[in-house]
Backbone as JSON, one array per atom type, in Angstrom:
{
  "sequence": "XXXXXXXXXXXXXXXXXXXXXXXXXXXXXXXXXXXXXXXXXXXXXXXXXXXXXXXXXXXXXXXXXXXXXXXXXXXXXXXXXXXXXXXXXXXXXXXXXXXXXXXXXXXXXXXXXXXXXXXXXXXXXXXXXXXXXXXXXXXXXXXXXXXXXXXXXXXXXXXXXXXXXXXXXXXXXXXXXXXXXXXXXXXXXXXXXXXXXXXXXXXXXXXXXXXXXXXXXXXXXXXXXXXXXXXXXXXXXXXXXXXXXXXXXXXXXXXXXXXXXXXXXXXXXXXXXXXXXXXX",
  "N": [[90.32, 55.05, 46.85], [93.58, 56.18, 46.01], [95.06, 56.73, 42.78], [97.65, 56.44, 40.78], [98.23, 59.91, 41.16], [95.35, 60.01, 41.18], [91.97, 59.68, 42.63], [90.13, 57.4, 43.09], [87.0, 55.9, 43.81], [84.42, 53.68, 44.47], [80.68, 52.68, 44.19], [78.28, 49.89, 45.18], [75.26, 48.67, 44.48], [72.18, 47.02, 45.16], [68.66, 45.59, 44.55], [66.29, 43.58, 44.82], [65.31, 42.13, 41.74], [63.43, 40.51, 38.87], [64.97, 39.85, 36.39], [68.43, 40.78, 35.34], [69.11, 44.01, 35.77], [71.11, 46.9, 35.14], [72.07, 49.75, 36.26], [74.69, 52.26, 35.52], [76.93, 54.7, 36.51], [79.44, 57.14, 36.08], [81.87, 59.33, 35.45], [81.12, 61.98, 33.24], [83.33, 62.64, 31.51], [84.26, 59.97, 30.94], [82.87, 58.35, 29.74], [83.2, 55.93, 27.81], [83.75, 53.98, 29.75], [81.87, 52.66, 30.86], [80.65, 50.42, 29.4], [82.12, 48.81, 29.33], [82.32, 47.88, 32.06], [79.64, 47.49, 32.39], [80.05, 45.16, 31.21], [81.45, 43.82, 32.86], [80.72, 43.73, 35.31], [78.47, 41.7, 34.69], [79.76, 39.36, 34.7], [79.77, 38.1, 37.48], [77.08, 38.82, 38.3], [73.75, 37.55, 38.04], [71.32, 38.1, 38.23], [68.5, 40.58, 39.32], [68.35, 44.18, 40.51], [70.84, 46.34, 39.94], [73.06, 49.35, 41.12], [75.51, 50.82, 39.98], [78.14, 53.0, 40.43], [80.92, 55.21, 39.99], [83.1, 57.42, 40.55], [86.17, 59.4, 39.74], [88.76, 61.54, 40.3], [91.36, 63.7, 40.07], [93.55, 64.28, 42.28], [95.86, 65.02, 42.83], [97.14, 66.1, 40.56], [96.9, 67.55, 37.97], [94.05, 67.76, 35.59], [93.13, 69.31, 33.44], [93.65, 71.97, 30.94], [94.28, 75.03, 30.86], [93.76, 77.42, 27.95], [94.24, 80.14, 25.52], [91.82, 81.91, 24.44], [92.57, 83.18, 21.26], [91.92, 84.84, 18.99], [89.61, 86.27, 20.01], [90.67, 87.37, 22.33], [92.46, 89.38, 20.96], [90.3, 90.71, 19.72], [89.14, 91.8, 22.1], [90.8, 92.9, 22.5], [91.77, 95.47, 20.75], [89.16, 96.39, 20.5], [89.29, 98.12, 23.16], [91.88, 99.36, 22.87], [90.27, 101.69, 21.07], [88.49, 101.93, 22.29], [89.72, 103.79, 23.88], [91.1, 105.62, 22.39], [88.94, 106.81, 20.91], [87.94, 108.56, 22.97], [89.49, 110.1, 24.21], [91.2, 108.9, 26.41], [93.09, 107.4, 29.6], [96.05, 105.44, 28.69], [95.73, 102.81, 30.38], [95.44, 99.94, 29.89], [96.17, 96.67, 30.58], [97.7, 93.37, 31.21], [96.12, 92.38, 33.12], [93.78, 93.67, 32.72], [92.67, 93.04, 30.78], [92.4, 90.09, 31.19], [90.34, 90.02, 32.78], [88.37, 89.64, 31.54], [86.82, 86.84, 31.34], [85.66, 85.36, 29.01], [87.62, 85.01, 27.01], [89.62, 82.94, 27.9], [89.61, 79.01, 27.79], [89.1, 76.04, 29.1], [90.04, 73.17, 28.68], [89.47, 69.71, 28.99], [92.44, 67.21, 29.56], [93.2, 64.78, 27.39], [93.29, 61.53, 28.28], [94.79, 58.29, 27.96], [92.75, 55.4, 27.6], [92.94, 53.08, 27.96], [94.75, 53.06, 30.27], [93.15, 54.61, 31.92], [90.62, 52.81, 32.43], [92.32, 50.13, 33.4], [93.19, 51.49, 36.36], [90.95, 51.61, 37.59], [90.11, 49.39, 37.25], [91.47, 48.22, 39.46], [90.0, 48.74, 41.66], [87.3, 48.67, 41.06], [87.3, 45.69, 40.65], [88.01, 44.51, 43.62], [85.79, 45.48, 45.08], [83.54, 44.34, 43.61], [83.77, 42.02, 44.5], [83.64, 41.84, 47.43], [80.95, 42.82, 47.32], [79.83, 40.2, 45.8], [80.42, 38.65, 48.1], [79.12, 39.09, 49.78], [76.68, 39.16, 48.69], [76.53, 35.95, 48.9], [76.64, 35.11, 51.14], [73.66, 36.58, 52.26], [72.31, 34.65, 50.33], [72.92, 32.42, 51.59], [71.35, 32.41, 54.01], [69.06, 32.81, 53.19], [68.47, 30.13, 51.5], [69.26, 28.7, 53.8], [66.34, 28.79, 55.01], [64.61, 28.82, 52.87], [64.72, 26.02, 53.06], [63.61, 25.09, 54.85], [61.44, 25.58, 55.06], [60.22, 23.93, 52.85], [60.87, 21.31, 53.99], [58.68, 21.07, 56.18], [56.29, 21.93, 54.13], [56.37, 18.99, 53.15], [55.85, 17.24, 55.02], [53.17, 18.65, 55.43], [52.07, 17.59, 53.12], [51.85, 15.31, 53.19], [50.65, 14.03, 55.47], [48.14, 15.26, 54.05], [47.51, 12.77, 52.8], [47.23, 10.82, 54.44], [45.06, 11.8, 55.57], [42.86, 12.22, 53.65], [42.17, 9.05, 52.73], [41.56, 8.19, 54.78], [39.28, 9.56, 54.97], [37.55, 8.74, 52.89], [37.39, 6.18, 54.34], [35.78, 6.78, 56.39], [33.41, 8.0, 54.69], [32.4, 5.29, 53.79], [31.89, 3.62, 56.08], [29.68, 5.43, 57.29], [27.9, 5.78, 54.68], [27.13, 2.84, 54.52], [25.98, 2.29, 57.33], [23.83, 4.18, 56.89], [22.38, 3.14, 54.78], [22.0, 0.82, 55.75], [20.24, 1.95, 57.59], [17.88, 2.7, 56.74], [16.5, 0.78, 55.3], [16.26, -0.66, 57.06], [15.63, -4.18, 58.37], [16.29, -5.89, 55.5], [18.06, -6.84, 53.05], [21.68, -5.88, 52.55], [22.88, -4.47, 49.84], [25.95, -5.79, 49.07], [27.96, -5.28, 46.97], [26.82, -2.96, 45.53], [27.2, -0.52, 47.41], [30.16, -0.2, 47.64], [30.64, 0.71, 45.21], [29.62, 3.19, 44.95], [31.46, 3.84, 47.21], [33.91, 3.7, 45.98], [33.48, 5.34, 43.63], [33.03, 7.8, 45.11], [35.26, 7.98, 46.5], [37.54, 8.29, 44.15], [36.42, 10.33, 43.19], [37.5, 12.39, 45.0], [39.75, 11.82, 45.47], [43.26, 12.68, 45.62], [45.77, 11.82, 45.13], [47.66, 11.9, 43.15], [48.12, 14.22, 42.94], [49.45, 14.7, 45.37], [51.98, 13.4, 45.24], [52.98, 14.75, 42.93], [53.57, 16.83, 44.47], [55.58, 15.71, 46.24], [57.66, 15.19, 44.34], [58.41, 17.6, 43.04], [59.25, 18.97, 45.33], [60.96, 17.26, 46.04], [62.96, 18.47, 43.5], [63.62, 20.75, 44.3], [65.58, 20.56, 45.42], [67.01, 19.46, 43.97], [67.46, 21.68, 42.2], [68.73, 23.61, 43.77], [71.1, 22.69, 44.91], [72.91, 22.88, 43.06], [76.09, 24.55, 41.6], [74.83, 27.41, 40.49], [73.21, 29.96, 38.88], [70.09, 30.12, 40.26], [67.59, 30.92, 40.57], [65.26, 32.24, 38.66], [64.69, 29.47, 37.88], [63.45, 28.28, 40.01], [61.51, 30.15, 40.27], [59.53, 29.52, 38.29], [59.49, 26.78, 39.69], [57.93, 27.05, 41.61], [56.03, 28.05, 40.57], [54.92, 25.81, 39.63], [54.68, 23.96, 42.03], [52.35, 25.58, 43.36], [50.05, 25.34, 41.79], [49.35, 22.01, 41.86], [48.94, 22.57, 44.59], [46.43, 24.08, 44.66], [44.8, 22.92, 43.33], [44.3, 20.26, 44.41], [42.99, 21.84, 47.3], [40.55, 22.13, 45.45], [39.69, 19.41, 45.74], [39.08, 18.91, 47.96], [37.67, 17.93, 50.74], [37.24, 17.37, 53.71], [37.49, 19.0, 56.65], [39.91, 18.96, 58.16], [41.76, 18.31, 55.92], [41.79, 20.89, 54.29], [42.23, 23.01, 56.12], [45.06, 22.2, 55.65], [45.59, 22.98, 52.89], [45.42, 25.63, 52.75], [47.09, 26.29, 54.59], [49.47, 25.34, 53.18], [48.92, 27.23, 51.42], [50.05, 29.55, 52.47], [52.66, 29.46, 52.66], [53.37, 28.69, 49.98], [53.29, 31.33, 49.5], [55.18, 32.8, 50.91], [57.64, 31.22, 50.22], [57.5, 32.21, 46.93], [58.04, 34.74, 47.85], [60.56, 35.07, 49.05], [62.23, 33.59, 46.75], [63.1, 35.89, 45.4], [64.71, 37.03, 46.13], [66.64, 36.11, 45.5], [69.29, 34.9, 43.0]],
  "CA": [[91.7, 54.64, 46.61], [94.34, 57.01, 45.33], [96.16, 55.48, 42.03], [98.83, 57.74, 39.83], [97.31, 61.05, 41.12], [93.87, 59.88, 40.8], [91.05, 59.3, 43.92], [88.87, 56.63, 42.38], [85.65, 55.56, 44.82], [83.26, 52.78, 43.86], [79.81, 52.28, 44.88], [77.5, 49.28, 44.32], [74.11, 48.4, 45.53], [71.47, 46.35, 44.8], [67.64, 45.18, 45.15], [65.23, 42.28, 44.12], [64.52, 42.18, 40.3], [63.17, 39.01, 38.17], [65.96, 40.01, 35.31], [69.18, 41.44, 35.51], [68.95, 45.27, 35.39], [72.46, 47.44, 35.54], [72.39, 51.11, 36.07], [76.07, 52.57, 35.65], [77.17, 56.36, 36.11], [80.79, 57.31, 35.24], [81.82, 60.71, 34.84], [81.1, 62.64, 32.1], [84.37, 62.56, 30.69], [84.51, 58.97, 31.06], [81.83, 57.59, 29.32], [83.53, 54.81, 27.61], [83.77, 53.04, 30.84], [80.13, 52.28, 31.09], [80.19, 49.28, 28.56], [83.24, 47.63, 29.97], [82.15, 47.84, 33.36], [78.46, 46.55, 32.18], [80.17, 43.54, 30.71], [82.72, 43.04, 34.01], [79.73, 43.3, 36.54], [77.5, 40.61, 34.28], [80.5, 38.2, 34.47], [79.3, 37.95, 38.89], [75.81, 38.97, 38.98], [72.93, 37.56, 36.56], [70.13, 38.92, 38.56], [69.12, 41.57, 40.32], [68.67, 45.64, 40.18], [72.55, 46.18, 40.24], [73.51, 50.6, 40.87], [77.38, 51.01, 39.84], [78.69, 54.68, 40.5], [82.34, 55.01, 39.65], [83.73, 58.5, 40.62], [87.26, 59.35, 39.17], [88.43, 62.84, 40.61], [92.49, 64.18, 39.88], [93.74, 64.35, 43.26], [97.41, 65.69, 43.05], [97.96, 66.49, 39.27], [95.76, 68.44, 36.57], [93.8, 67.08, 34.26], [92.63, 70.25, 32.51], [94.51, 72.75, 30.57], [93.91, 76.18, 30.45], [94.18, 77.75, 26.78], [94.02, 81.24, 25.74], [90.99, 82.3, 22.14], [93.47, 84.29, 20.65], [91.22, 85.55, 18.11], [88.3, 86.63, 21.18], [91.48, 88.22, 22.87], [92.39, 90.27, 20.09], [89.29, 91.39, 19.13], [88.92, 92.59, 23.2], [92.3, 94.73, 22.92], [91.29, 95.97, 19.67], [87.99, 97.07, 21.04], [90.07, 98.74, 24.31], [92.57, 101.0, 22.12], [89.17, 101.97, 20.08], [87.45, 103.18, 23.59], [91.11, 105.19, 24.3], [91.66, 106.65, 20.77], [87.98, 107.47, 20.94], [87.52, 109.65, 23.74], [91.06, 110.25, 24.5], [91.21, 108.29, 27.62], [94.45, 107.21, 29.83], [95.93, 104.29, 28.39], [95.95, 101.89, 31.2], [95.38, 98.52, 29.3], [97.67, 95.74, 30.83], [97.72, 92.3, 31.32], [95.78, 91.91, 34.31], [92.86, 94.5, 32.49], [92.61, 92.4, 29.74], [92.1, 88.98, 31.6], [89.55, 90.0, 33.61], [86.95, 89.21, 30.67], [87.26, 85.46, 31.17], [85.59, 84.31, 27.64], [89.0, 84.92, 26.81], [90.12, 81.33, 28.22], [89.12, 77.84, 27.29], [89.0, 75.23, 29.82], [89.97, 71.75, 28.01], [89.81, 68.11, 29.6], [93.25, 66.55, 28.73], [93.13, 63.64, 26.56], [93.97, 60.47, 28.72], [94.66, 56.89, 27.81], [91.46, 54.99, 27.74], [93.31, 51.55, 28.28], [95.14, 53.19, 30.94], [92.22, 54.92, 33.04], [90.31, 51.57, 32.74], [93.07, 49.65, 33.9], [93.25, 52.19, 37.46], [89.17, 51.77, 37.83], [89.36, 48.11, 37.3], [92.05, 47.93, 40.6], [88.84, 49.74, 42.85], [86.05, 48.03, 40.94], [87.54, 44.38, 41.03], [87.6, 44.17, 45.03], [84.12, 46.13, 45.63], [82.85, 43.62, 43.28], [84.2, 40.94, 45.01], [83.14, 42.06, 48.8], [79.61, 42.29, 47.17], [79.4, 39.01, 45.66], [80.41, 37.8, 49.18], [78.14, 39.55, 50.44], [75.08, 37.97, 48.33], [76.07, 34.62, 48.9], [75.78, 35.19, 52.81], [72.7, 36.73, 52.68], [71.78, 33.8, 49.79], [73.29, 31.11, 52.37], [70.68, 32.44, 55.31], [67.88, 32.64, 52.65], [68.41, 29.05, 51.32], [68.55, 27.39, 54.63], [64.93, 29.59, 55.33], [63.52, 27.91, 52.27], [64.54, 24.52, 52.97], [63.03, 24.48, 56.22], [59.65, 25.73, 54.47], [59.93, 23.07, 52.21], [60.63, 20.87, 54.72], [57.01, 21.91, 57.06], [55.61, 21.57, 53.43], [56.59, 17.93, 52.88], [54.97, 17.06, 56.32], [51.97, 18.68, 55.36], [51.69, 17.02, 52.31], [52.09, 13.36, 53.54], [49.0, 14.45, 56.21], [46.86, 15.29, 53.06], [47.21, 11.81, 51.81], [46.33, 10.06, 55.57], [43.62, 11.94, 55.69], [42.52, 11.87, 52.27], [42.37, 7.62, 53.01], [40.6, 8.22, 56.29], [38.12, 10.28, 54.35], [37.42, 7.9, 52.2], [37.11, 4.88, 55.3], [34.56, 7.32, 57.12], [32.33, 8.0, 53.53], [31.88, 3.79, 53.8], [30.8, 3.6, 57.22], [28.53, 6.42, 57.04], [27.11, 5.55, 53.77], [26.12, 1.77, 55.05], [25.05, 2.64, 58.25], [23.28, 5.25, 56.8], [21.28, 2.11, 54.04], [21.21, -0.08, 56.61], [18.73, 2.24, 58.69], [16.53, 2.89, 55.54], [16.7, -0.6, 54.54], [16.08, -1.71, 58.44], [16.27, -5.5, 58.1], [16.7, -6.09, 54.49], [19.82, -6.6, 52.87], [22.37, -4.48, 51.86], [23.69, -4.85, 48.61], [27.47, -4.34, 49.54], [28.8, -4.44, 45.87], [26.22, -1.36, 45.26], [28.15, 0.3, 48.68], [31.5, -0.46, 47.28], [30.72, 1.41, 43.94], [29.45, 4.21, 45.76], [32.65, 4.33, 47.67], [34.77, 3.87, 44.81], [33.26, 6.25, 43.04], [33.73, 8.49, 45.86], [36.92, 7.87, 46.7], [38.03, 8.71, 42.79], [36.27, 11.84, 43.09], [37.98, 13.21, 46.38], [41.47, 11.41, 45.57], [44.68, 13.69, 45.81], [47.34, 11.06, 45.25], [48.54, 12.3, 42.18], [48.32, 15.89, 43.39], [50.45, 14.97, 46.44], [53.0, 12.96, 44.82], [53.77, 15.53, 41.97], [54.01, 17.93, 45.65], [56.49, 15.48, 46.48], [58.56, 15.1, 43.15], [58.92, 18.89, 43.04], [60.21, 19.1, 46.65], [62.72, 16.74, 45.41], [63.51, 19.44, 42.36], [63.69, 22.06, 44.58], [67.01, 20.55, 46.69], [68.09, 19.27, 42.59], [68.4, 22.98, 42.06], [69.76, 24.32, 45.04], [72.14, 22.01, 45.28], [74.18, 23.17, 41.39], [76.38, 25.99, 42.16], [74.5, 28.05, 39.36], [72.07, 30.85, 39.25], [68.45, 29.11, 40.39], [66.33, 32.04, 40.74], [64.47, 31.79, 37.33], [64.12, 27.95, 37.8], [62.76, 27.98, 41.44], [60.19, 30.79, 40.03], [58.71, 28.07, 37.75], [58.62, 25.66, 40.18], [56.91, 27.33, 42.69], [54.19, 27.99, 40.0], [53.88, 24.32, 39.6], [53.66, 24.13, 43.25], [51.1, 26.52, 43.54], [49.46, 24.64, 40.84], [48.88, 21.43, 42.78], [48.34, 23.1, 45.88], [45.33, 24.38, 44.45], [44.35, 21.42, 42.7], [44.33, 19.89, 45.6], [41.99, 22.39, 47.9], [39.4, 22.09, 44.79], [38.81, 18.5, 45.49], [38.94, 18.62, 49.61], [36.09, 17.36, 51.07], [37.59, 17.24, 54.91], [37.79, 20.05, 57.04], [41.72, 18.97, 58.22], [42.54, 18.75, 54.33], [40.98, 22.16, 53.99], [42.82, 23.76, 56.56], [46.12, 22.61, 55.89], [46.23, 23.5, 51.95], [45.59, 26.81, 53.76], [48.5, 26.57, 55.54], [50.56, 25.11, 52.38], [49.14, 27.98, 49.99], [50.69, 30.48, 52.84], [54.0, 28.63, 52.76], [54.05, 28.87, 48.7], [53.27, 32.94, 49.41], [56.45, 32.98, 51.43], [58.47, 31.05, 49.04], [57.77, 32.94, 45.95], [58.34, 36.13, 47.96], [62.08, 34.68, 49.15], [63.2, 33.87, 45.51], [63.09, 36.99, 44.5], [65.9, 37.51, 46.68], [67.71, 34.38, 44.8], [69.78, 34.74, 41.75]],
  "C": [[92.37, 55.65, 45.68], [95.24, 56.61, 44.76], [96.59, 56.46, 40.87], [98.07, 59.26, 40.07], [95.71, 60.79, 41.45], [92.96, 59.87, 42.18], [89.95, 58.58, 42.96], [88.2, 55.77, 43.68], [84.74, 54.26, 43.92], [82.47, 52.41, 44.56], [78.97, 51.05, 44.39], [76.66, 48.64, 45.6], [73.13, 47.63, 44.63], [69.94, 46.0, 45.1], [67.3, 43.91, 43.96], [64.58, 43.0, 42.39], [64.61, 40.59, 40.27], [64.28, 39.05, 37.29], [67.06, 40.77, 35.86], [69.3, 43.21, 34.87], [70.46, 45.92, 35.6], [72.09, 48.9, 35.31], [73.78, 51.82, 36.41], [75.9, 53.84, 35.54], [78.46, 56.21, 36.45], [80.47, 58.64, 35.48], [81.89, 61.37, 33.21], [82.23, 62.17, 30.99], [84.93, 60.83, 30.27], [83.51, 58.15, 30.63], [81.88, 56.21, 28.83], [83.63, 53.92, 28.49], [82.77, 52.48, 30.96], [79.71, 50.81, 30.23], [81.05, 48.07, 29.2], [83.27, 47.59, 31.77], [80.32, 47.15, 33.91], [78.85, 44.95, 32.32], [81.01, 42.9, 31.83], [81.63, 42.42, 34.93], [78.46, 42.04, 36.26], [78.05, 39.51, 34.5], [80.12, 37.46, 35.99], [77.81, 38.03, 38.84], [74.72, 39.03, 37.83], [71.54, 37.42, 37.05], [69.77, 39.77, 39.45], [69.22, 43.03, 39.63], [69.99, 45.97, 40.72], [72.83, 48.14, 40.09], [75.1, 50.23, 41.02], [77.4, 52.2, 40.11], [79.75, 54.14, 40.86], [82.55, 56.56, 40.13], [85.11, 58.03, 40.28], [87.74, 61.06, 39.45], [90.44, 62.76, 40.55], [93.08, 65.13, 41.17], [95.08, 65.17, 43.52], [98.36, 66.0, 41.51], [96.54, 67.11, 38.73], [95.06, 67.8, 35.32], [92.91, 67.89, 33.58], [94.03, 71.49, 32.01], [93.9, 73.84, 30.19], [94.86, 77.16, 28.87], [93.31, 78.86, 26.21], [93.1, 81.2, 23.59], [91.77, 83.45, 21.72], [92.3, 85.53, 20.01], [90.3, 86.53, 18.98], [89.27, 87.56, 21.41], [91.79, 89.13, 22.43], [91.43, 91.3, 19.82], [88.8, 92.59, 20.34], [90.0, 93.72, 23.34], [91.59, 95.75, 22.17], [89.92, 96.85, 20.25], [88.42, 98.3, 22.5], [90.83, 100.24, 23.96], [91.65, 101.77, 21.29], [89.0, 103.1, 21.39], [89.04, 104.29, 23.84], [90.76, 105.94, 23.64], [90.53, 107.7, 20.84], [87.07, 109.17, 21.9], [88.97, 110.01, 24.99], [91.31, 109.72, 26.07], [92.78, 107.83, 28.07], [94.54, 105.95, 29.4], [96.8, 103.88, 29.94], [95.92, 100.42, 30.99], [96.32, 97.61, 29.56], [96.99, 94.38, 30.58], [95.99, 91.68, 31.95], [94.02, 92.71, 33.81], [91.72, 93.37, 31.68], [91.88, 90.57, 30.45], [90.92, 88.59, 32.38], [87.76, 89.55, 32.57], [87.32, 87.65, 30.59], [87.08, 84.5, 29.69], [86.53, 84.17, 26.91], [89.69, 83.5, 26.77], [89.34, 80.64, 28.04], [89.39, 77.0, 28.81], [89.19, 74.16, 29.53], [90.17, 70.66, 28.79], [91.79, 67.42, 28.77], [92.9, 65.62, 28.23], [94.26, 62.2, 27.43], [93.75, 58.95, 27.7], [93.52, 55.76, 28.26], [91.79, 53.32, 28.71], [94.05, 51.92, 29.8], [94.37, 53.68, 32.03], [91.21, 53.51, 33.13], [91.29, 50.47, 33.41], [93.49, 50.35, 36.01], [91.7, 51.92, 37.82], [89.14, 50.4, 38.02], [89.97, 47.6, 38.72], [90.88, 48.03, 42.14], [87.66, 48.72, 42.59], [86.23, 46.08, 41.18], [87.28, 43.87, 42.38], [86.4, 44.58, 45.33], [83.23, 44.76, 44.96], [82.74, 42.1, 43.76], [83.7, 40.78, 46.78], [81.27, 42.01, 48.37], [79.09, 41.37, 46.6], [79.23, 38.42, 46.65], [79.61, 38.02, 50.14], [76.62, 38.9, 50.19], [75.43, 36.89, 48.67], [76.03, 34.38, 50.07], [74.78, 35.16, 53.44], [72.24, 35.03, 51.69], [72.12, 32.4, 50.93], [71.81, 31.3, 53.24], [69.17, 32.47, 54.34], [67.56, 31.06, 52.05], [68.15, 28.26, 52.26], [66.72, 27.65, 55.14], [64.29, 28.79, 54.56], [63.48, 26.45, 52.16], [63.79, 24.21, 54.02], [61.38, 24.76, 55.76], [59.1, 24.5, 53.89], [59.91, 21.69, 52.78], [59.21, 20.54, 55.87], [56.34, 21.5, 55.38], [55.28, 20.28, 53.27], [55.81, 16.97, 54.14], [54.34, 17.67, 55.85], [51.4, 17.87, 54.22], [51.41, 15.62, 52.58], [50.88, 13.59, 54.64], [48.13, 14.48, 55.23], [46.29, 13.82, 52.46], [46.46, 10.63, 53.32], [44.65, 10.66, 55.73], [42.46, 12.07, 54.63], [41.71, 9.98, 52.15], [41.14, 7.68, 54.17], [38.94, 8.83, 55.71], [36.88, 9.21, 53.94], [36.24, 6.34, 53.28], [35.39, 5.78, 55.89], [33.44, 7.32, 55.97], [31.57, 6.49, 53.51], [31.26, 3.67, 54.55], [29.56, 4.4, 57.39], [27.35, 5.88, 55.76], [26.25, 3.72, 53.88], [25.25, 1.9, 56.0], [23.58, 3.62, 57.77], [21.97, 4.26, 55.81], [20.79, 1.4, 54.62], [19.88, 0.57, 57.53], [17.77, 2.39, 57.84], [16.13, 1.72, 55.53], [16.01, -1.36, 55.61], [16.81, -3.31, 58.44], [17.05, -6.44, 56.79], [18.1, -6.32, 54.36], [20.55, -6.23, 52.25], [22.98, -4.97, 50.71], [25.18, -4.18, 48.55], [28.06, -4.22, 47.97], [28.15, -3.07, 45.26], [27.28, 0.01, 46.05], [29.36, 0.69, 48.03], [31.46, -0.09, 46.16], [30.4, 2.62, 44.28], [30.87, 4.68, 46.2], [33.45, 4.68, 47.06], [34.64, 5.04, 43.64], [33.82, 7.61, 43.97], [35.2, 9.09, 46.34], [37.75, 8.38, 44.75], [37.5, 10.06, 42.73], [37.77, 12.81, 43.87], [39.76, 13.04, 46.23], [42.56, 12.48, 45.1], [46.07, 12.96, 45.43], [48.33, 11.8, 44.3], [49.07, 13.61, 42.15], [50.12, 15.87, 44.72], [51.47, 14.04, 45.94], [53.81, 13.63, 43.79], [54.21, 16.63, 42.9], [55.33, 17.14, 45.83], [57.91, 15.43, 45.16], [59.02, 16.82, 43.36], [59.61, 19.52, 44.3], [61.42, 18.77, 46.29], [63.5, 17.63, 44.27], [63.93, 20.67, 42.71], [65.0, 22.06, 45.58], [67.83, 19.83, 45.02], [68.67, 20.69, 42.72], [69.25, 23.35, 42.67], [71.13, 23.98, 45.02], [73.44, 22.07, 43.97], [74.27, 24.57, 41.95], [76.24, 26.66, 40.75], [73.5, 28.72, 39.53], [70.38, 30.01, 39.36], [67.5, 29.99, 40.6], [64.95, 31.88, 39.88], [63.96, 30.38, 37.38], [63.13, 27.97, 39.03], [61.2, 28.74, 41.39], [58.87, 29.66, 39.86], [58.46, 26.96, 38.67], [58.05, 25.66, 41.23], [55.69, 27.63, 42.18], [53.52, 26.74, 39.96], [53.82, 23.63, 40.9], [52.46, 24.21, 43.63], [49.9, 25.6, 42.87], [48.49, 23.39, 41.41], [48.36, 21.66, 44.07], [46.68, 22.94, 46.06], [44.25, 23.62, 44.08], [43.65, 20.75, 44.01], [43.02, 20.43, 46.76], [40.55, 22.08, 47.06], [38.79, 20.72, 44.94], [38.62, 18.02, 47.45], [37.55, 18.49, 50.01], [36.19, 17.24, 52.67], [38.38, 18.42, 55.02], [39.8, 20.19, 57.32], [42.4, 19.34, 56.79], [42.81, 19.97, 53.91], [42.15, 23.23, 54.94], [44.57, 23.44, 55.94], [46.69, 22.78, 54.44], [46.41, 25.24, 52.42], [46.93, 27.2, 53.97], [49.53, 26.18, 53.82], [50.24, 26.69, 51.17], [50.23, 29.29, 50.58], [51.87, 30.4, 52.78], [54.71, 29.14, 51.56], [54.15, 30.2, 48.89], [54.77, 33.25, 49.37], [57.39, 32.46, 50.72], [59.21, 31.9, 47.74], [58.38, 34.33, 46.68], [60.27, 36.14, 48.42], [63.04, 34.3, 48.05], [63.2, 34.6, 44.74], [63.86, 37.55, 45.01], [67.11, 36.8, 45.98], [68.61, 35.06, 43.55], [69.82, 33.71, 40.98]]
}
């Protein structure tokens, strides 16, 4: 965009960080921009490797002034009518002789208005910053409905862990009488012995509390979502305490179905954690 003379460009790009990172470049001469263009781009985006590049280039006016070292200049004449005088040479010394030693000239930046070149930068950087917010919350729209449907497939597997968890349990009884009654032959079975056995059993192997803190955190994971506020950082944490139970969980499986499908839920959390790291 070309604004009083000027051609000002703005680039901005981004990848997956856990924290908000900002790398800004400015031109040289423009360094002061770099703080107030930190603090504009934090006010949209509070995570995330964030590149700014600002170019600022003087498109149809000057913004240097050429200015002559007197003293340097002098000292080059001076040295000129020396070589004449010296070996009686033609004096030819002009203008045009003289200029051709450039350390002669200075090169200076003018001195612009700070409030006024920030004010032209913020016209360029305001909309860019605004096409790439709308841009994350597009891609964040198509990544949110992705992890609800995970979490969804999770919630069904979890409610399986607890039928068959139960079933487990029913089969350990039958097995374990049948299994006294043939020792035992005719005798008779002592079922409250059985039924402490089981119970015992069944308290070993039990998951309830595992799969009901799976379900509470499902439910925490459509609390977040659902506040229009950065959830990245929160969703981390509660995919560790996911993970957490998950695992829990596999350590006390005792049935091959159980077995396979923390399996399947630890691959689920993989995919999770690796999708909110796209999140803010």
């Amino acid at each position: 965009m070309i604004i009083a003379g000027k051609k000002i460009t703005c680039e901005i790009k981004s990848v997956n960080h856990r924290y908000s990172d900002y790398t800004i470049r400015v031109p040289r001469y423009y360094g002061f921009m770099e703080d107030r263009v930190r603090s504009y781009i934090s006010e949209f985006i509070s995570r995330g490797k964030v590149d700014i590049y600002i170019a600022v280039e003087s498109y149809d006016t000057a913004d240097k002034v050429i200015k002559l070292n007197s003293p340097l200049a002098q000292s080059y004449i001076n040295a000129l009518y020396e070589l004449r005088d010296k070996f009686n040479l033609k004096d030819d010394i002009s203008v045009m002789n003289i200029a051709r030693n450039s350390e002669i000239f200075q090169s200076e930046k003018i001195e612009e208005d700070e409030e006024e070149v920030w004010s032209m930068v913020l016209q360029v950087l305001e909309p860019a910053v605004t096409d790439f917010v709308a841009m994350r919350e597009r891609e964040g729209e198509r990544i949110k409905n992705d992890l609800c449907e995970r979490v969804e497939y999770m919630k069904k597997l979890s409610l399986q862990i607890d039928e068959y968890s139960e079933q487990s349990v029913a089969e350990y009884k039958d097995k374990l009488y049948a299994k006294i009654k043939e020792i035992l032959e005719d005798r008779t079975v002592d079922e409250a012995r059985i039924l402490t056995e089981v119970a015992i059993f069944a308290d070993k192997i039990a998951v309830n509390e595992e799969t009901v803190r799976l379900q509470s955190h499902y439910n925490e994971f459509y609390e977040i979502i659902s506040k229009n506020e950065p959830a990245g950082r929160k969703l981390d944490f509660l995919i560790q305490e996911i993970n957490r139970e998950v695992n829990t969980t596999g350590s006390k499986a005792c049935n091959i179905d159980i077995a396979k499908i923390v399996v399947e839920l630890k691959g689920e959390v993989e995919k999770l954690r690796e999708q909110v790291q796209n999140i803010e």
